[in-house]
C-alpha positions in Angstrom: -5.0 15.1 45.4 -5.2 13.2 42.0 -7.0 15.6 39.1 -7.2 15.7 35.5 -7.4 19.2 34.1 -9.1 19.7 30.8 -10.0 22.9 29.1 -13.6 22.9 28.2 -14.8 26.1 27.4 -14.1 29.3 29.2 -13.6 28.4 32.5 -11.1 25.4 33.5 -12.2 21.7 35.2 -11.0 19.7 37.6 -11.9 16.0 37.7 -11.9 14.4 41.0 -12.9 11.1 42.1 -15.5 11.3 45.2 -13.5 9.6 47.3 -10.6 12.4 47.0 -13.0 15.3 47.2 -13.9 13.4 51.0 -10.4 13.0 51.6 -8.9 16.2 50.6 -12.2 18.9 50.4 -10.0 22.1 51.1 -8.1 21.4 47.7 -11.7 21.1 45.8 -12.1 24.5 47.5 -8.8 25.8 46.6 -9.6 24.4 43.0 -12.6 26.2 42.7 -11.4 29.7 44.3 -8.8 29.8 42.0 -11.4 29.8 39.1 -12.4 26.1 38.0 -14.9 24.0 37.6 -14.5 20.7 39.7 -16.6 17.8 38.2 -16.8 15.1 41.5 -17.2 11.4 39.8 -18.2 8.6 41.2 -16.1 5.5 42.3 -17.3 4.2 38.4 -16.0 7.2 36.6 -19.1 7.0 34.6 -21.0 9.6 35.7 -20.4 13.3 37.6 -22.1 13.2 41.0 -21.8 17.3 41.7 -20.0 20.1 39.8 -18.6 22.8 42.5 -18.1 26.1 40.4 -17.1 29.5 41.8 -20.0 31.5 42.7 -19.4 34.1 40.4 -19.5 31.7 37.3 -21.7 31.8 34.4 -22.4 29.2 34.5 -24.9 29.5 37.3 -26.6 32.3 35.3 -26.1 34.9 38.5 -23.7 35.8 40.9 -25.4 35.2 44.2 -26.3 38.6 45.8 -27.1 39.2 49.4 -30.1 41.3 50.6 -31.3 43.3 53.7 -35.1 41.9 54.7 -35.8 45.5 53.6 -34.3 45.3 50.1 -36.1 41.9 49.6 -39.2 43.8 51.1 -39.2 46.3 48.1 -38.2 44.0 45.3 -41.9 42.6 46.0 -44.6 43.1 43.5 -47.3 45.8 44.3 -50.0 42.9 44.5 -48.4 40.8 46.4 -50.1 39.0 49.2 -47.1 38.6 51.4 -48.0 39.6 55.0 -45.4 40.8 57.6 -47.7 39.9 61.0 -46.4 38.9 64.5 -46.4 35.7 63.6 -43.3 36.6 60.8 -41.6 38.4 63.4 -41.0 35.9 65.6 -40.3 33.1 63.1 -37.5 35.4 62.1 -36.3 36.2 65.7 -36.3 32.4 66.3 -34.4 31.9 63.5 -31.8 34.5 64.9 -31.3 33.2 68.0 -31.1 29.9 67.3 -27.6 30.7 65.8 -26.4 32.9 67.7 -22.9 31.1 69.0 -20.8 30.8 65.3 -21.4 27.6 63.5 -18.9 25.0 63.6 -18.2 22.8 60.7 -17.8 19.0 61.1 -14.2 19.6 58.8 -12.8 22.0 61.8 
């Protein structure tokens, strides 16, 4: 896959046309795991359609964090108005077993 590599900062970037980020997605991925920042222009070159940074960058100001229901539960303010009825519970067991065979991607 065709990419330009320029220094910018911290944190390396990747330039890649749109049309080789369709074509060749897992070395965007591979780009980005291995610490870059891949800018995705369009067919014009004029303009950046998506940046793909690795999740830990700072960039996005915070590394993405994964909670238990309970943990988000008790990061809740003391006034809050947030009710946990029957109607929440089985919005939430819908949600669970509506995925409950593993997802399959439209790359695989």
């Amino acid at each position: 896959m065709p990419t330009t590599t320029v220094n910018s900062g911290k944190r390396p970037e990747a330039l890649v046309s749109e049309a080789d980020a369709v074509r060749d997605f897992s070395s965007v991925l591979a780009l980005v795991r291995a610490g870059a920042n891949v800018v995705i222009y369009g067919e014009d070159r004029s303009s950046a359609v998506a940046v793909i940074s690795p999740a830990d960058s700072p960039t996005l100001g915070f590394t993405p964090v994964r909670r238990t229901l309970s943990e988000c539960i008790a990061l809740l303010p003391e006034d809050s108005t947030a009710v946990m009825d029957a109607d929440f519970a089985r919005d939430i067991e819908a949600a669970i077993n509506s995925h409950r065979e593993p997802l399959k991607s439209a790359w695989d």
